[in-house]
N, C-alpha and C positions, 0 to 999 in steps of 0.2 A: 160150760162146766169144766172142761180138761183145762182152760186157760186158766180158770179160778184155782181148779187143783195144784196146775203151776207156780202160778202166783202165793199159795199157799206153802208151797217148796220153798221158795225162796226167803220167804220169810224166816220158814222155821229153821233153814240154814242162816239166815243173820241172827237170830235169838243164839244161836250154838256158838258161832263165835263168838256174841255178846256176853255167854255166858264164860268162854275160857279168857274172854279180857276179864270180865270180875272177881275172877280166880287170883288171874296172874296182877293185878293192878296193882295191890299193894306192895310189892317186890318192887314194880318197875317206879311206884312213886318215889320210894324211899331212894333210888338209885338217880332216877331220875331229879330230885328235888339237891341232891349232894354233888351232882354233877352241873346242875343250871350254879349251882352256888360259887362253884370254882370258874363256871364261866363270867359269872357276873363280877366276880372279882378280880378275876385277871384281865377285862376289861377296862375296869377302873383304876387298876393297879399301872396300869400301862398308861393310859392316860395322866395318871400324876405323873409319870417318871419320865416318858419318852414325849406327851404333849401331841404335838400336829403331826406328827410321824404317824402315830396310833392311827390320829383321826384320819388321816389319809386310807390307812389298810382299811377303815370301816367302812370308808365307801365302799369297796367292794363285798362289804356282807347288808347291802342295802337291801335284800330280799327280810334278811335278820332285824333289822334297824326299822324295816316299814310295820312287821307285824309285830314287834315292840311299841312302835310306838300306836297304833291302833289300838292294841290289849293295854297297853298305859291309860286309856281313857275307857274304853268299854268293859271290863272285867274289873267287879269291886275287888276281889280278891286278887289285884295282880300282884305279882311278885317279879321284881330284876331278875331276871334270867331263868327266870324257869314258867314262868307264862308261856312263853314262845315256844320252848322246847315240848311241853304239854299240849299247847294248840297244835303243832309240828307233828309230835307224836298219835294223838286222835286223828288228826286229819288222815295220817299216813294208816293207823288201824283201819278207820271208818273206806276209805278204798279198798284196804286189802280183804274187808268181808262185804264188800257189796261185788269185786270181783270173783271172789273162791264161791260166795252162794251164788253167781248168776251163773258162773261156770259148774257148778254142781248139777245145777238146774239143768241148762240145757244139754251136758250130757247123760241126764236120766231119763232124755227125749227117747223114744224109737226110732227117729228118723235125725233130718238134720234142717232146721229153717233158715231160710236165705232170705235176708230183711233188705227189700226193696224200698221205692217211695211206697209209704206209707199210706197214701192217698190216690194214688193211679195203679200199682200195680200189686201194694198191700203185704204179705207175706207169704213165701210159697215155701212148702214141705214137701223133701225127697223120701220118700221111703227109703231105708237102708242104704243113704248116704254118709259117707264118714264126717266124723268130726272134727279133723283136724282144725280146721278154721272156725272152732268155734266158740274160740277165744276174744274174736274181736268185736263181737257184740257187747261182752261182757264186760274190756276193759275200757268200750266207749260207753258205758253206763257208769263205772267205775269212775271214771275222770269225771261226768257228768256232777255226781252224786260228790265225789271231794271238793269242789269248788264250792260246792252250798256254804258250807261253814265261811269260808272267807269271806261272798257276799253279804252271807249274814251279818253278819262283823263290820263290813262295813256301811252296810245299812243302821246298825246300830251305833256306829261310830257318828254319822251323819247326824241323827237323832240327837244324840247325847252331848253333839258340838252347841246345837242351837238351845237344848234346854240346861247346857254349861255357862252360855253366855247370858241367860237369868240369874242361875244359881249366885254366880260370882257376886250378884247384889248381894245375898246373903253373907257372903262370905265377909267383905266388905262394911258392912254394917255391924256382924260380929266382932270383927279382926279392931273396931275402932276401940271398943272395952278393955283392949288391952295392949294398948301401946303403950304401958309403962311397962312393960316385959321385952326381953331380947328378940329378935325378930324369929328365930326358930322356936320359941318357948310364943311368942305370940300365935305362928301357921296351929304348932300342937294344940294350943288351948282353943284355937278357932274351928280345928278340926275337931274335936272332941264334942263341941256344943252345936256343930251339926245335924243334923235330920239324917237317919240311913236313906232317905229319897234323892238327898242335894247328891248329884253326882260328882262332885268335886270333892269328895269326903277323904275319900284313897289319893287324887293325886295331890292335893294337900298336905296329908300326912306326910307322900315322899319328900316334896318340897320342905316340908320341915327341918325333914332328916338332912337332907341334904344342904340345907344353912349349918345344921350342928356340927357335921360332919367332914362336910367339904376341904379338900386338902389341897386345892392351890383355886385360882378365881374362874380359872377355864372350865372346872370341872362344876362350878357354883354357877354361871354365867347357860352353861349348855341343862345343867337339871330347870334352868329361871326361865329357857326358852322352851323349852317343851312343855313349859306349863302354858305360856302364855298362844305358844301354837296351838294348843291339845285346845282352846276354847277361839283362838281365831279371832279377837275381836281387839278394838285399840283401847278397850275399858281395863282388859285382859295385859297388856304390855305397860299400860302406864301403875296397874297396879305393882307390877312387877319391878317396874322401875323404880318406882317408889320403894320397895323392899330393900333392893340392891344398892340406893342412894342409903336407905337408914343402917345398914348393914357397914357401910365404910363410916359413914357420918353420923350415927346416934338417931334413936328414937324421938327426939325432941318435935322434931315438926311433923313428924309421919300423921299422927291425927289429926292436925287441919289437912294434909292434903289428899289421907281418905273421906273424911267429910265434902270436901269438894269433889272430888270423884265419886260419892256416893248422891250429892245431889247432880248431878250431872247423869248419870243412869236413870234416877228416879225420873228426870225431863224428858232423858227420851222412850221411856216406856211410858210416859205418858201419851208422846208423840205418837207412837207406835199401838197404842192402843185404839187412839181416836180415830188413823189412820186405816185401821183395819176393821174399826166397827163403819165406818163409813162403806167400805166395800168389801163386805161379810155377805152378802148377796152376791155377787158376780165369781166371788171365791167358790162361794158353795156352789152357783152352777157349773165353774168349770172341772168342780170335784164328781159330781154325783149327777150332771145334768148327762152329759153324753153317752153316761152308761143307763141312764134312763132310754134314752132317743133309742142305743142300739140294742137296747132287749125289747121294745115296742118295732122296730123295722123289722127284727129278725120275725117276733111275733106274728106281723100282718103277713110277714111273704111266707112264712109258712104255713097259715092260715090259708093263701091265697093258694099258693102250687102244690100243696100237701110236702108232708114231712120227707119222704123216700126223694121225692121232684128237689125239694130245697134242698136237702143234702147231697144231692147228685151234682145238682148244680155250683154248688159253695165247695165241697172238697174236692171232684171231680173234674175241672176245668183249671184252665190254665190263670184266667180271669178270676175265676173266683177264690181261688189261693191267695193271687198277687191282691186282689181288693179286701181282704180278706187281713193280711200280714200288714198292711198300712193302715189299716182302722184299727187292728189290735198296739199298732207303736203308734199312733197317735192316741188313741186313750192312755196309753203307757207314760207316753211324752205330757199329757194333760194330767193326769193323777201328780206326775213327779213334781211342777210347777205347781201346782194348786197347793199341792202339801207343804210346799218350802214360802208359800203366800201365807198360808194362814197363819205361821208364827216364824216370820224372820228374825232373825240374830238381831240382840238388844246390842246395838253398836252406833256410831255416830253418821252411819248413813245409811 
């Protein structure tokens, strides 16, 4: 019950801070949204003006450039320059209140607890020992708990790669009703007759913007590749091609040769279909078969040596850690394969 009272602490210190970020949020957006704008602009500004110079300094903001171009494909709402600053900014709140509430927490302790292995030696409490160190519990939760968002991001990044290189059929098949239109007034009008499900819907639109806009071909050429990277596939680059061909050269031939690109998708998602109904059985056992096996093993041996014996033995030994942390990353390692079987990337291999 004291641990749950704990635990109840800490909480209601993260709701306190949750509630002075929804206080202050509208101030920092407004500031924040006028500031991502000046940067996004002065990035592009420099690029038309100074070229490869630019993009050399970029390299070194590749920490900027990686979760740019992530939020470029997972967030419908992105925005140039001030996605990243927002993602940057939560990230950096969301540590600073799982920090301040875990440090609140433990020092409303009476004593002071010294976090050992978990599993052999567990947690020990001083009575009316000082606090000073007890801090670094908190900020290694802290760091713990920031890195969620980025995984998550990029899990969803992953997601959204292999059901981009579907969508793109759609887009494709739309984008052919209007190749009597300029190629940026074609992306707009294809983006528009999208589905809010197709996740190409947002980086689309940029791509449009970015034909209308574009102020020399370096800056046209790098918006064409981030399209065609953000979906990863050669369906993805030839379409691309194709744009930047009718772009110098006229719209005249662009619709036979989406038509041919769109029967050539349609072949191999046929391919890929037949393919994977053939071995839709061995997929699903390597998804859900071994997490069967090991909730039936764990079942019989605890059945067998009773609960307290199995537990003793599974987190209490040196062997049963180690057997223990390898059957957890190999199911980890079989879920991540299974998932990426069941619908690989519509591509030419």
């Amino acid at each position: 019950m004291e641990l749950l009272s704990y635990l109840l602490r800490f909480a209601l210190h993260l709701l306190v801070v949750r509630g002075l970020w929804l206080l202050a949020k509208p101030l920092v957006e407004r500031n924040l949204r006028h500031f991502g704008q000046k940067v996004d602009f002065r990035f592009n500004l420099g690029i038309r003006v100074f070229g490869k110079r630019v993009s050399k300094m970029n390299k070194g903001l590749w920490i900027y450039r990686h979760l740019d171009n992530l939020l470029y494909f997972v967030h419908r709402s992105y925005e140039p320059g001030i996605s990243v600053l927002r993602f940057l900014l939560r990230t950096g709140i969301w540590f600073t209140a799982v920090f301040l509430s875990g440090l609140l927490t433990l020092t409303e302790l009476p004593g002071y607890l010294t976090f050992q292995n978990p599993f052999m030696e567990g947690v020990n409490f001083n009575e009316g020992s000082s606090t000073e160190g007890a801090w670094r519990f908190p900020l290694f939760v802290a760091i713990i708990a920031a890195m969620i968002p980025y995984f998550r991001m990029r899990y969803i990044y992953a997601q959204r790669k292999v059901r981009g290189s579907y969508d793109l059929l759609d887009v494709i098949k739309i984008s052919t009703k209007f190749t009597h239109l300029p190629v940026d007034a074609l992306l707009l009008q294809t983006a528009d007759f999208l589905t809010d499900s197709n996740v190409l819907k947002t980086p689309l639109k940029l791509l449009g913007t970015a034909f209308a806009n574009y102020g020399n071909e370096r800056e046209l050429y790098g918006e064409a590749g981030r399209f065609s990277k953000a979906i990863g596939t050669t369906f993805a680059v030839e379409f691309v091609s194709d744009l930047l061909y009718s772009e110098k050269e006229g719209t005249l031939f662009l619709k036979n040769s989406l038509m041919m690109l769109n029967r050539s998708m349609e072949q191999q998602r046929e391919t890929i279909l037949t393919v994977k109904a053939g071995s839709r059985d061995a997929i699903s056992l390597g998804l859900y078969g071994n997490l069967v096996v090991l909730v039936s093993s764990v079942g019989t041996f605890m059945y067998m040596l009773k609960p307290d014996v199995y537990f003793r033995l599974q987190f209490q030994t040196t062997v049963g850690l180690t057997f223990l942390v390898v059957i957890l990353s190999g199911l980890f390692v079989s879920f991540i394969i299974s998932t990426i079987l069941v619908r690989p990337k519509l591509d030419y291999h």
